[in-house]
BATI-619758 format. One record per residue: residue number from 0; chain; z, y, x of N, C-alpha, C in turn. Coordinates in nm, 2 decimals. Layout:
BATI-619758
NUM | A | Z | Y | X | Z | Y | X | Z | Y | X
...
end
This chain:
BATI-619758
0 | A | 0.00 | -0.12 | 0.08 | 0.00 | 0.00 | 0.00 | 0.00 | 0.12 | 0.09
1 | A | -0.10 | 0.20 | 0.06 | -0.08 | 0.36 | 0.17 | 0.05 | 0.45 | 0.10
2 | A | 0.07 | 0.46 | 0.21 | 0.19 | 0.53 | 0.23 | 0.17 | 0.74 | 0.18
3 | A | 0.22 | 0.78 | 0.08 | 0.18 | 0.90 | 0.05 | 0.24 | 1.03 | 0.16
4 | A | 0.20 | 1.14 | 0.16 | 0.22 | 1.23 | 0.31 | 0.34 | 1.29 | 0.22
5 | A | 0.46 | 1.26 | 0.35 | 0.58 | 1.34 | 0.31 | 0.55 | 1.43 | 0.39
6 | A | 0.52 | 1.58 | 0.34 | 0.47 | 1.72 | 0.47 | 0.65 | 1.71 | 0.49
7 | A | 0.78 | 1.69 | 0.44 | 0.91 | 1.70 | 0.49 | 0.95 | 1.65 | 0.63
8 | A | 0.89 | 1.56 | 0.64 | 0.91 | 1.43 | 0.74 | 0.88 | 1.50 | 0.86
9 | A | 0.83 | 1.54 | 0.93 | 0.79 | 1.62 | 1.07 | 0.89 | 1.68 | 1.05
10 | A | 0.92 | 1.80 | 0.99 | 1.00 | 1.88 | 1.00 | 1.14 | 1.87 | 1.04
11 | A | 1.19 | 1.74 | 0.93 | 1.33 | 1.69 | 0.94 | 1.35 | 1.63 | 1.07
12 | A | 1.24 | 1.57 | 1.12 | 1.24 | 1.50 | 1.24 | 1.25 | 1.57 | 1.39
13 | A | 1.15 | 1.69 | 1.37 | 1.16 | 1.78 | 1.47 | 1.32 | 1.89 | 1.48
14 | A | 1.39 | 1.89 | 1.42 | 1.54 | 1.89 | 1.44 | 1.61 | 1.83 | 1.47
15 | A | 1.56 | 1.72 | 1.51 | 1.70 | 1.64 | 1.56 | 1.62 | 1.58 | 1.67
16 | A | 1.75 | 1.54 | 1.79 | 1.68 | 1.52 | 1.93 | 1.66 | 1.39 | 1.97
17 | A | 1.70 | 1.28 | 1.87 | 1.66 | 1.19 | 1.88 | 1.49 | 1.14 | 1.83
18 | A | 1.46 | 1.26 | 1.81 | 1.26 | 1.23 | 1.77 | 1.21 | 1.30 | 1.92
19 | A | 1.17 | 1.16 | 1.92 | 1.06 | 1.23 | 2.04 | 0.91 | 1.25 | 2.03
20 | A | 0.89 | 1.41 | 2.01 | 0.75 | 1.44 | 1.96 | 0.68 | 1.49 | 2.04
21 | A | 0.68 | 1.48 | 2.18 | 0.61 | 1.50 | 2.31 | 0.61 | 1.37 | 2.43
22 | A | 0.63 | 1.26 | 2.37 | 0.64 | 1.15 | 2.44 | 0.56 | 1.16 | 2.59
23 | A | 0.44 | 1.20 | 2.60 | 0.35 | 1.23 | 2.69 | 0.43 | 1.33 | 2.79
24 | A | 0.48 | 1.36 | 2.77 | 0.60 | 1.48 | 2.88 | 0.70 | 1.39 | 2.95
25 | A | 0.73 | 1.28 | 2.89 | 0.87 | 1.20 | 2.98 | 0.82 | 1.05 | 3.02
26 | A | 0.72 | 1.05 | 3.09 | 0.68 | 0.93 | 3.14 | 0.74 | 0.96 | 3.28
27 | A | 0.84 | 0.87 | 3.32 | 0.92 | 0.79 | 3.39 | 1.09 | 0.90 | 3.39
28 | A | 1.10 | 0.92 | 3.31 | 1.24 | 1.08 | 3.25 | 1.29 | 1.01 | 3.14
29 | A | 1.32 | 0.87 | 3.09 | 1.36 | 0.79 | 2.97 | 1.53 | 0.80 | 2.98
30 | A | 1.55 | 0.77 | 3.16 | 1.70 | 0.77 | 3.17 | 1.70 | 0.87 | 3.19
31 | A | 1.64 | 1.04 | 3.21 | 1.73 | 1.18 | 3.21 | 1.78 | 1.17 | 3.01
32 | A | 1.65 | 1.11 | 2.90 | 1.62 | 1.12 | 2.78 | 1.82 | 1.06 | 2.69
33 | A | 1.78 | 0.99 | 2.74 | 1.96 | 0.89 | 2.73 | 2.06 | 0.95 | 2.80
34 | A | 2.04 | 0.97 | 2.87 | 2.16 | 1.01 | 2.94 | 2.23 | 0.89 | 3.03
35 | A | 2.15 | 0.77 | 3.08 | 2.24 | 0.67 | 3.10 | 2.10 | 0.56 | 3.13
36 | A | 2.19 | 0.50 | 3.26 | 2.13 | 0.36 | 3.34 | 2.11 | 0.26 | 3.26
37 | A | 2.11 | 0.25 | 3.15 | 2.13 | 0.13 | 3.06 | 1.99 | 0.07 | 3.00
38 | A | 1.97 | -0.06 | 2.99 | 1.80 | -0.11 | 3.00 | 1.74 | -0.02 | 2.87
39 | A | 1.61 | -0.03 | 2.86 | 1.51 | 0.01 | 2.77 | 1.45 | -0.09 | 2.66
40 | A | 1.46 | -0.11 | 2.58 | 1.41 | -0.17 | 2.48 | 1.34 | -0.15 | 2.40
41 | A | 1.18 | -0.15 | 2.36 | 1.13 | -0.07 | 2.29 | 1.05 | -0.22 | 2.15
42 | A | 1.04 | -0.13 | 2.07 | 1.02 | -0.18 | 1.90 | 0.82 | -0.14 | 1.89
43 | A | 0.75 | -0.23 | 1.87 | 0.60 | -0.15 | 1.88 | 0.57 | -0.18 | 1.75
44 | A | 0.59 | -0.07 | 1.65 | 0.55 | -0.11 | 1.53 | 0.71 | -0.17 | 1.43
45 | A | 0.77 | -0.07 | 1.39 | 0.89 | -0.04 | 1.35 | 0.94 | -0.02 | 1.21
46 | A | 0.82 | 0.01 | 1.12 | 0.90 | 0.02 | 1.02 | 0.99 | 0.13 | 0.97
47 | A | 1.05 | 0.11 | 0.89 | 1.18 | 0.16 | 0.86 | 1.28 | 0.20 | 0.93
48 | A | 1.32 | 0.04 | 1.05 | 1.38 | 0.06 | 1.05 | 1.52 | -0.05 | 1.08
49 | A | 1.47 | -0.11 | 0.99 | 1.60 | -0.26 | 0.97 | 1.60 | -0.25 | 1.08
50 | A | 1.51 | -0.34 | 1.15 | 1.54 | -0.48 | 1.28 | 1.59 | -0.36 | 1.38
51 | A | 1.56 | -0.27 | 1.43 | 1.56 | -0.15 | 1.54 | 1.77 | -0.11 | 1.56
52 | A | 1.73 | -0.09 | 1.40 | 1.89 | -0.02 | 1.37 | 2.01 | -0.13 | 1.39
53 | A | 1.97 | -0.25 | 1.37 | 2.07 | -0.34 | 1.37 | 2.09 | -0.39 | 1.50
54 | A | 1.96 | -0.39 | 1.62 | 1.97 | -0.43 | 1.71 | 2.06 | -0.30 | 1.79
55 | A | 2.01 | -0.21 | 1.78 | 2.07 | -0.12 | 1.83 | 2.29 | -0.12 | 1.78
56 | A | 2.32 | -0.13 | 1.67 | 2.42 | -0.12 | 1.65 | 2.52 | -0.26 | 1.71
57 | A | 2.44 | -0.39 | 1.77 | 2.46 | -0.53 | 1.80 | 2.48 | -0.51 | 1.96
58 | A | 2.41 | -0.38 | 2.01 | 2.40 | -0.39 | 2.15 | 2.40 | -0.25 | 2.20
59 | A | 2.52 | -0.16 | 2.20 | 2.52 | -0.04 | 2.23 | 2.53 | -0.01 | 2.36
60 | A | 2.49 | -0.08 | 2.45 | 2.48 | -0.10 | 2.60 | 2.31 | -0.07 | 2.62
61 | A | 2.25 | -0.12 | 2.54 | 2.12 | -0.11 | 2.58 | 2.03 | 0.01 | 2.46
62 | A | 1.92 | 0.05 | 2.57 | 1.87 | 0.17 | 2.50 | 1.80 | 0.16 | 2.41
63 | A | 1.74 | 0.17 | 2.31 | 1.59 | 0.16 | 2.22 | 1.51 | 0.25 | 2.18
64 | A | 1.40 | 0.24 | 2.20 | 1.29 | 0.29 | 2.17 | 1.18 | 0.27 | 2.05
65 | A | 1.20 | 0.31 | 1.89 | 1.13 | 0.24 | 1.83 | 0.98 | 0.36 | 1.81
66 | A | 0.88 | 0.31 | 1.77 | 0.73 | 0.31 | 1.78 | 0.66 | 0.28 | 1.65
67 | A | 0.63 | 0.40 | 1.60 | 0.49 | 0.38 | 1.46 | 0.42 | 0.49 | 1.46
68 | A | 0.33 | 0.50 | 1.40 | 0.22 | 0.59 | 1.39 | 0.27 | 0.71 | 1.28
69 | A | 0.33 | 0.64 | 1.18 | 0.36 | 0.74 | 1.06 | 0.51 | 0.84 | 1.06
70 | A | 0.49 | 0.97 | 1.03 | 0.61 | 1.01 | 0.96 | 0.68 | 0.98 | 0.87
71 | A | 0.59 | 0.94 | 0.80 | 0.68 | 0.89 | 0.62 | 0.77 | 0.75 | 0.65
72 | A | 0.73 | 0.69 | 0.77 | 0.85 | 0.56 | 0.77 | 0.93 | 0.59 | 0.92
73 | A | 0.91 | 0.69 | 0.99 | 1.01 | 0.73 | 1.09 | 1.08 | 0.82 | 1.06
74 | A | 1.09 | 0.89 | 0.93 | 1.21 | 0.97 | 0.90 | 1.34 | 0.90 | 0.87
75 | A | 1.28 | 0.72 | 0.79 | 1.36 | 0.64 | 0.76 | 1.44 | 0.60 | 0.83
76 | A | 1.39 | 0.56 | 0.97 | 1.46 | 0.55 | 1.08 | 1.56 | 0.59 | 1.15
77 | A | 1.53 | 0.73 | 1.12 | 1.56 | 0.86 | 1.17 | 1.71 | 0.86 | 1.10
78 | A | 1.70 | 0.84 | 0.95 | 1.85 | 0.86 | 0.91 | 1.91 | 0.78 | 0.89
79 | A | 1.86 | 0.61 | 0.90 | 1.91 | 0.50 | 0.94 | 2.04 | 0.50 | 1.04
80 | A | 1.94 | 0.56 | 1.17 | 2.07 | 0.55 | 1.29 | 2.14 | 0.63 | 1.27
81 | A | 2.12 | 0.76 | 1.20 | 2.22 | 0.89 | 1.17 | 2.32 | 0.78 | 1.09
82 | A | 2.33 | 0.75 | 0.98 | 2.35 | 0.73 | 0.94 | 2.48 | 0.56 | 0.97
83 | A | 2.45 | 0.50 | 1.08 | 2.52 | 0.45 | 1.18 | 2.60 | 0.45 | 1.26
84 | A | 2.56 | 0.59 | 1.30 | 2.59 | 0.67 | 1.39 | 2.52 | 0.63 | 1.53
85 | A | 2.43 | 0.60 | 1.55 | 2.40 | 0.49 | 1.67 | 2.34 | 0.66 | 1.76
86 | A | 2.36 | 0.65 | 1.89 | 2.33 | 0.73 | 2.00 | 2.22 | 0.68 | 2.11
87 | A | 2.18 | 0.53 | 2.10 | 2.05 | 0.46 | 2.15 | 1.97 | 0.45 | 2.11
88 | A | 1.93 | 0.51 | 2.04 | 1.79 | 0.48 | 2.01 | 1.69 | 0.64 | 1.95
89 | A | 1.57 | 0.61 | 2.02 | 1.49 | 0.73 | 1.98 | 1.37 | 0.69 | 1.92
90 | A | 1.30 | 0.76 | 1.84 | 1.22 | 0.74 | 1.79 | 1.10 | 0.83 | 1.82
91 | A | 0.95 | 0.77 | 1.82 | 0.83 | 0.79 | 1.86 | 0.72 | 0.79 | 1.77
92 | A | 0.67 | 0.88 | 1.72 | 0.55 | 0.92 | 1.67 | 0.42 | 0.91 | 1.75
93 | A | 0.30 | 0.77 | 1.72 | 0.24 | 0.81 | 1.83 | 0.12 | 0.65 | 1.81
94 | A | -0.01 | 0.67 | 1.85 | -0.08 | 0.55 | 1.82 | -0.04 | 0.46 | 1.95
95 | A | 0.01 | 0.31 | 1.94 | 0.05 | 0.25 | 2.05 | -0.05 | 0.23 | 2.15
96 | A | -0.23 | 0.25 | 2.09 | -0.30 | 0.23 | 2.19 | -0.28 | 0.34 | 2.32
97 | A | -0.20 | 0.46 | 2.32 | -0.16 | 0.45 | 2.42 | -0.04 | 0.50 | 2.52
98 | A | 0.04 | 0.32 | 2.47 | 0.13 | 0.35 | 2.48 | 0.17 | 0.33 | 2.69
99 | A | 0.09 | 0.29 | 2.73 | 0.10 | 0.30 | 2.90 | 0.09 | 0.44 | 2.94
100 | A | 0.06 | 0.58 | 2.84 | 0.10 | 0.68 | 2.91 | 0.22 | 0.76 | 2.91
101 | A | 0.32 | 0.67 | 2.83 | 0.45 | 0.71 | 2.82 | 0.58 | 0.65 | 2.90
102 | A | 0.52 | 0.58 | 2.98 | 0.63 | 0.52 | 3.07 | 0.51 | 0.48 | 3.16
103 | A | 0.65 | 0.48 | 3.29 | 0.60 | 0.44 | 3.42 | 0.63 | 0.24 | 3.44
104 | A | 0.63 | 0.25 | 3.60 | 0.61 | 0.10 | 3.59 | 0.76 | 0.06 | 3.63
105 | A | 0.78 | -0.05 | 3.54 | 0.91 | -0.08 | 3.53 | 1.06 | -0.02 | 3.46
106 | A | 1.00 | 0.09 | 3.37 | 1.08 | 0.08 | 3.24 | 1.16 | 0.09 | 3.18
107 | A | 1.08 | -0.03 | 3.14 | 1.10 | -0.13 | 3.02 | 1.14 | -0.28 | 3.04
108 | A | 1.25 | -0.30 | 2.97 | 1.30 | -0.45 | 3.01 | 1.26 | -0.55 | 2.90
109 | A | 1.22 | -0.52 | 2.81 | 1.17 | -0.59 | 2.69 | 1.11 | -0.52 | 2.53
110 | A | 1.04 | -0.61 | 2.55 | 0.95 | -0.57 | 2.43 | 0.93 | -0.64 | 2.30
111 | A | 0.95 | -0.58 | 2.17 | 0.93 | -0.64 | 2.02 | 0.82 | -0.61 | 1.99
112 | A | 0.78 | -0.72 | 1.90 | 0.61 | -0.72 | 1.81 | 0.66 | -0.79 | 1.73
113 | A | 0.67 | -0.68 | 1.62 | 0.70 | -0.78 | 1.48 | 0.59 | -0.72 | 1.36
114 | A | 0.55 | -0.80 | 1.34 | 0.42 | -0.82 | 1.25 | 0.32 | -0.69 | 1.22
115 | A | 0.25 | -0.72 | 1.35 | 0.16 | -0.62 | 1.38 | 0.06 | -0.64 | 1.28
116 | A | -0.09 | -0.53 | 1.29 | -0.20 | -0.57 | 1.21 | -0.27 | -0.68 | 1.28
117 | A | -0.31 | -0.78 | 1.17 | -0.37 | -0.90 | 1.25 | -0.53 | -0.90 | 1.31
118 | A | -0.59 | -0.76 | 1.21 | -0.74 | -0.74 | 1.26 | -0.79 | -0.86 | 1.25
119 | A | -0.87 | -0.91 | 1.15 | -0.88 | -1.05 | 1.14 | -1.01 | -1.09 | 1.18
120 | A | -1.09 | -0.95 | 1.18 | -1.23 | -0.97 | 1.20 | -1.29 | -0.98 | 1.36
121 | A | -1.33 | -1.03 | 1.39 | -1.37 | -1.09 | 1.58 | -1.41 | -0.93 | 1.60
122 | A | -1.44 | -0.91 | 1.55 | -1.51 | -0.77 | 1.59 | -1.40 | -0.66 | 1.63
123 | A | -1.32 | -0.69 | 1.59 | -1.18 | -0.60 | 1.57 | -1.06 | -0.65 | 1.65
124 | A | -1.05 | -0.77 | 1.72 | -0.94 | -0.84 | 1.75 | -0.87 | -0.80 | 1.85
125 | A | -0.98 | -0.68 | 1.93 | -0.95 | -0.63 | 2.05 | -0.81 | -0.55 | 2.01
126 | A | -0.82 | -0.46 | 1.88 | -0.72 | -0.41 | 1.82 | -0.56 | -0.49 | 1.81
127 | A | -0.55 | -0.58 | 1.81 | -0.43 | -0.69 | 1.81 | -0.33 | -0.61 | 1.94
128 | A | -0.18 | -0.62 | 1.87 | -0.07 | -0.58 | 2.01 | -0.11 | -0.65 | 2.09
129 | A | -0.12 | -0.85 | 2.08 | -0.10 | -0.89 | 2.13 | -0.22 | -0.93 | 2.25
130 | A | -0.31 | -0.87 | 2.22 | -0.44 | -0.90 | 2.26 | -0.47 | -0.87 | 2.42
131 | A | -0.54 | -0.96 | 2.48 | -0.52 | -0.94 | 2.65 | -0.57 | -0.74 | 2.70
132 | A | -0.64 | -0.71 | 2.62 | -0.59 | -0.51 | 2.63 | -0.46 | -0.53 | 2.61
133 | A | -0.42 | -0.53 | 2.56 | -0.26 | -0.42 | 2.56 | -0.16 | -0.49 | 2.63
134 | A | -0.18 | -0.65 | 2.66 | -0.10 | -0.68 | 2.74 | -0.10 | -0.66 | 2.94
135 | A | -0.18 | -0.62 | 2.94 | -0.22 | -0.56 | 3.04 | -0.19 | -0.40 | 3.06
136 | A | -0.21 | -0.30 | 2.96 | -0.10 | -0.19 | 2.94 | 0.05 | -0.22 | 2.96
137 | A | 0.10 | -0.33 | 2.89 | 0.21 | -0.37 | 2.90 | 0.27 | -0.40 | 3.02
138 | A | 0.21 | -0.48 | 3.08 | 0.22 | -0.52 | 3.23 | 0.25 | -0.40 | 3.38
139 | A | 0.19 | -0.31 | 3.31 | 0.21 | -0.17 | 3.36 | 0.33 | -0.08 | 3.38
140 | A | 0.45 | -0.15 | 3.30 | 0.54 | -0.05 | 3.30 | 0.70 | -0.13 | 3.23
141 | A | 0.63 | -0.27 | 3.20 | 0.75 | -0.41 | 3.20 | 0.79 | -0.42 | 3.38
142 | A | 0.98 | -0.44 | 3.35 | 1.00 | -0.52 | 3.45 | 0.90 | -0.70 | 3.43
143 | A | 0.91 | -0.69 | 3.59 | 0.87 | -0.83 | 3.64 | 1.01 | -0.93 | 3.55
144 | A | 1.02 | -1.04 | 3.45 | 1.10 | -1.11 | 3.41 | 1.09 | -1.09 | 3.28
145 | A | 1.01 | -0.97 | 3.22 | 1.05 | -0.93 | 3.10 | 1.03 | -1.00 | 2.99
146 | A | 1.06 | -1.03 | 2.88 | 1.04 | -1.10 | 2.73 | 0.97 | -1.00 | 2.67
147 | A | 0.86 | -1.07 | 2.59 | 0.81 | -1.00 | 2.47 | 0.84 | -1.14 | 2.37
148 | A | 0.88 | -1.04 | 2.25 | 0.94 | -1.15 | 2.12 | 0.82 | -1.10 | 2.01
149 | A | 0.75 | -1.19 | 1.97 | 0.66 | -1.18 | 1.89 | 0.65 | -1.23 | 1.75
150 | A | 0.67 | -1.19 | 1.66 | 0.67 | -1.22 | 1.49 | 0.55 | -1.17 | 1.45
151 | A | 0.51 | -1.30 | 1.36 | 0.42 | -1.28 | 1.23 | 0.37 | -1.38 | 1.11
152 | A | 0.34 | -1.32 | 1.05 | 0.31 | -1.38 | 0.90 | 0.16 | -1.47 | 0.87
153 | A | 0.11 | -1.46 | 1.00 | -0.06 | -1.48 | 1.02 | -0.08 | -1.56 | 1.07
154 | A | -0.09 | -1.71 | 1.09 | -0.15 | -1.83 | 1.12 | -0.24 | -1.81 | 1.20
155 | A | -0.33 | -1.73 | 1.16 | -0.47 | -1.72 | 1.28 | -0.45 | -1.59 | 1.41
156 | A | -0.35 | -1.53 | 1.39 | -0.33 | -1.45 | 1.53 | -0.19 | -1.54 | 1.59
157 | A | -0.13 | -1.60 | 1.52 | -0.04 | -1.64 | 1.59 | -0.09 | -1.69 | 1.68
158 | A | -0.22 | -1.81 | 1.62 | -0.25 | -1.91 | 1.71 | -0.31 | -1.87 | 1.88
159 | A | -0.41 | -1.74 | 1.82 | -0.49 | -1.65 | 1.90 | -0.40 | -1.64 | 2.00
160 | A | -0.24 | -1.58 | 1.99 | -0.18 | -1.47 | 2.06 | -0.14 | -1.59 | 2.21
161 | A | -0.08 | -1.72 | 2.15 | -0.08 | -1.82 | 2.22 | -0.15 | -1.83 | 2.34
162 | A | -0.27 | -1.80 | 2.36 | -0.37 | -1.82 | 2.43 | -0.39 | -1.67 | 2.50
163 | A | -0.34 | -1.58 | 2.41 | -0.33 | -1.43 | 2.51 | -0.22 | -1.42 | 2.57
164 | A | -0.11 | -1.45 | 2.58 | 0.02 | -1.47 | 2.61 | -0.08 | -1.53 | 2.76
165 | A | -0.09 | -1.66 | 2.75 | -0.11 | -1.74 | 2.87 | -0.20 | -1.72 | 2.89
166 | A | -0.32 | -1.65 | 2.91 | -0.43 | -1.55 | 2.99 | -0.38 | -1.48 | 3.01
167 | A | -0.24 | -1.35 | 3.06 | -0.20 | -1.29 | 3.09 | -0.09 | -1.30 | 3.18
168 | A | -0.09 | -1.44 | 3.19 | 0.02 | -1.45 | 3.30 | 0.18 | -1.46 | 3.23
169 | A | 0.16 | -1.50 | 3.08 | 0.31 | -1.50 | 3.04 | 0.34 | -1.64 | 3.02
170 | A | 0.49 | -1.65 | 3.05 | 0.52 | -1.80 | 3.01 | 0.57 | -1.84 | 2.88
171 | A | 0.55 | -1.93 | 2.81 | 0.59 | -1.89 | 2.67 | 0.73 | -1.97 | 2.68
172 | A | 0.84 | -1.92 | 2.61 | 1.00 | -1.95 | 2.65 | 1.05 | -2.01 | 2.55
173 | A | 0.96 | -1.97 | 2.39 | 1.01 | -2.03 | 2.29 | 0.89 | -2.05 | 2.20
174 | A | 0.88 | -2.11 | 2.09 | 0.79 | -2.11 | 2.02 | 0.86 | -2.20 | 1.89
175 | A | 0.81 | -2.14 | 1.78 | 0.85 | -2.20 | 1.66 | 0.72 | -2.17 | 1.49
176 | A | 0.67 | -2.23 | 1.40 | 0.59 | -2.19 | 1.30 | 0.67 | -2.18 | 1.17
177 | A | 0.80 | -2.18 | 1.21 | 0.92 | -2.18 | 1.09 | 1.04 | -2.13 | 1.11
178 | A | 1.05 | -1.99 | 1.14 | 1.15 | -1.91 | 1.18 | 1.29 | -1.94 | 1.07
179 | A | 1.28 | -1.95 | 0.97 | 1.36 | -1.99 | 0.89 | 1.42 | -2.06 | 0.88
180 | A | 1.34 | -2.24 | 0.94 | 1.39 | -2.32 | 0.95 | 1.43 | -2.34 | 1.09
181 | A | 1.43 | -2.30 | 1.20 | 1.39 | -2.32 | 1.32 | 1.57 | -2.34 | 1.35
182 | A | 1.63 | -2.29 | 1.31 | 1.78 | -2.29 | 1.37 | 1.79 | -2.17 | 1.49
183 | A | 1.69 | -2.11 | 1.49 | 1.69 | -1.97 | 1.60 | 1.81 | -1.90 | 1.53
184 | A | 1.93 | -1.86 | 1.63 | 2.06 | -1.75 | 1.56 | 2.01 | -1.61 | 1.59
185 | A | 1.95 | -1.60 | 1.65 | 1.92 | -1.43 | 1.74 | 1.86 | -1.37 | 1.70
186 | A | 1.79 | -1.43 | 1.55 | 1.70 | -1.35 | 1.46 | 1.73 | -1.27 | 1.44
187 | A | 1.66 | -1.13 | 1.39 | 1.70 | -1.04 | 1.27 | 1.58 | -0.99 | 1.20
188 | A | 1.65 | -1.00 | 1.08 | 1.50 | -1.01 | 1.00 | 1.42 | -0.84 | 1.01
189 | A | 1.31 | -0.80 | 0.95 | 1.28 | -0.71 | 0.91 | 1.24 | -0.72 | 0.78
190 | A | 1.25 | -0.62 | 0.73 | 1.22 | -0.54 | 0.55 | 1.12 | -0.65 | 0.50
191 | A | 0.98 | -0.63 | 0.62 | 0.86 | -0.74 | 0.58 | 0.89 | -0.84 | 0.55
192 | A | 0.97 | -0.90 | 0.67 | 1.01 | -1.03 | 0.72 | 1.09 | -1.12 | 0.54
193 | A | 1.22 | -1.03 | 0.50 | 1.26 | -1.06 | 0.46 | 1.22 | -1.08 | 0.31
194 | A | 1.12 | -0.95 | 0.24 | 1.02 | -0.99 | 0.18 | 0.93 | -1.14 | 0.15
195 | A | 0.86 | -1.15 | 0.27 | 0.73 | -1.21 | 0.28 | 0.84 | -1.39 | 0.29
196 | A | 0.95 | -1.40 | 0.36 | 1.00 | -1.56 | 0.38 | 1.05 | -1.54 | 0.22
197 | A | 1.10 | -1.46 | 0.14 | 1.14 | -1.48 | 0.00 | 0.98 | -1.56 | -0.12
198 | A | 0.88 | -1.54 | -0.09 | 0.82 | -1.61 | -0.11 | 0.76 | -1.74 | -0.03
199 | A | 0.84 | -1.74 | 0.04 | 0.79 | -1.85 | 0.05 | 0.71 | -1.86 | 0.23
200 | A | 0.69 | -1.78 | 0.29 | 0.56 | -1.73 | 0.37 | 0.67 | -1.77 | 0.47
201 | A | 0.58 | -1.88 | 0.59 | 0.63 | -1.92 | 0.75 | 0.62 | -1.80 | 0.81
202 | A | 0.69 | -1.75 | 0.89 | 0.76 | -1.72 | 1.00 | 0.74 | -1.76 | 1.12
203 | A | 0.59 | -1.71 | 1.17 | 0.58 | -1.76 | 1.33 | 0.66 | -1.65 | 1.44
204 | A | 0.68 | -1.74 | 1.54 | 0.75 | -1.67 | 1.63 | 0.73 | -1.70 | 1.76
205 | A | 0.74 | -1.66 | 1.86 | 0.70 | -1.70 | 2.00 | 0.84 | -1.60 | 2.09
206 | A | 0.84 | -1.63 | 2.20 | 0.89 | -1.57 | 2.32 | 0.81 | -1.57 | 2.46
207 | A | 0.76 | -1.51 | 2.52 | 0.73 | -1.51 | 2.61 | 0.74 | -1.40 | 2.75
208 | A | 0.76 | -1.44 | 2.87 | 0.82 | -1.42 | 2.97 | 0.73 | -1.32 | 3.07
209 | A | 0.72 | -1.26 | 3.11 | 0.59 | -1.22 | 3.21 | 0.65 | -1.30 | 3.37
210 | A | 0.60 | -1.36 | 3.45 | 0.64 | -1.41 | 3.51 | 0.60 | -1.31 | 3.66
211 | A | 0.69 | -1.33 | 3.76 | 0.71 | -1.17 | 3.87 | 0.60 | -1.23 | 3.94
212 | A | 0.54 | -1.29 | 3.97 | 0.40 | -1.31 | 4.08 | 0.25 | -1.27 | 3.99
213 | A | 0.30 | -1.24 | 3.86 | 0.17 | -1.19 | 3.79 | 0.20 | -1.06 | 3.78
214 | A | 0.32 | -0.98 | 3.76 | 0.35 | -0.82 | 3.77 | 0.27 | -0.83 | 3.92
215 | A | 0.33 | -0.88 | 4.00 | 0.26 | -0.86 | 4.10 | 0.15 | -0.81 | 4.19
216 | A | 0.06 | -0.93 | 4.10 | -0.07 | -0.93 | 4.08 | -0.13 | -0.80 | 4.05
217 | A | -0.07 | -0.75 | 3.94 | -0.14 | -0.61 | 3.87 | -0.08 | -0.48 | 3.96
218 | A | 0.02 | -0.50 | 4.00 | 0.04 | -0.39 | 4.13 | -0.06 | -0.37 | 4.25
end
């Protein structure tokens, strides 16, 4: 469903210092941004809100960074953490294609992909987070070790991503096509997430590792 233009949403946003609306100004300045040595975590494709806010409130040691294109669903965000009170986490207005010019190399200690667009058409697949483009952006500015945790609702990019994961030099750490059933505790759902398993819909999930002789490599 398109999302209708809240003209409020910028505004509200640009008052408070946890929106970062010049992201292109603080590529490798994330720890002046925090105020603190503490790892980076970033959300590509966020939502609301849920999964971000909760991880954040689960792990107030570590930083986060959540990422969408729209105002109208990062205001939500926006008053989520307020609303938590959470002090980690910032939020980013911004197309992820490119997201390698907002951070330098090494970061970022881990990365979320929870049910990106699946671009289903071959013509379009290039578009996919997970697709060997962006993981190679990614590779750019992940520590060597790093996890990307990958969710989605889509049988045919799951399968795809499998195969982009390991053309990219990642190791896959976990893998499951039944998040629900899978016995995984570390979950947390998202809005979609929790929608889409109420009917019924599998829950694929992956983990995968970048392994440090392929960071390497791209240095």
């Amino acid at each position: 469903m398109r999302l209708r233009k809240k003209w409020w949403a910028r505004p509200e946003m640009a008052e408070d210092e946890k929106s970062i609306l010049n992201p292109f100004e603080q590529k490798g300045k994330w720890k002046e941004i925090f105020g603190n040595d503490h790892p980076i975590h970033v959300e590509l494709g966020c939502g609301k809100g849920q999964f971000i806010s909760t991880l954040a409130k689960e792990n107030p040691d570590i930083n986060y960074i959540a990422i969408d294109l729209k105002d109208e669903v990062l205001v939500f965000v926006l008053r989520k953490i307020n609303e938590l009170g959470l002090t980690n986490v910032r939020i980013i207005p911004m197309f992820i294609e490119r997201i390698d010019e907002i951070f330098t190399e090494n970061e970022v200690s881990k990365l979320y992909i929870n049910f990106c667009n699946p671009w289903p058409k071959a013509s379009h697949n290039k578009r996919r987070l997970t697709h060997p483009r962006f993981l190679k952006k990614y590779k750019g500015f992940i520590r060597p070790g790093t996890e990307v945790w990958f969710k989605t609702d889509d049988d045919d990019l799951f399968a795809a991503s499998l195969d982009y994961f390991n053309e990219e030099g990642f190791r896959e750490m976990y893998r499951t096509f039944d998040l629900e059933e899978s016995g995984f505790n570390e979950n947390i759902k998202t809005e979609y997430e929790e929608k889409f398993s109420s009917f019924g819909v599998k829950i694929k999930f992956g983990i995968f590792k970048l392994q440090e002789e392929q960071k390497n490599d791209e240095c």
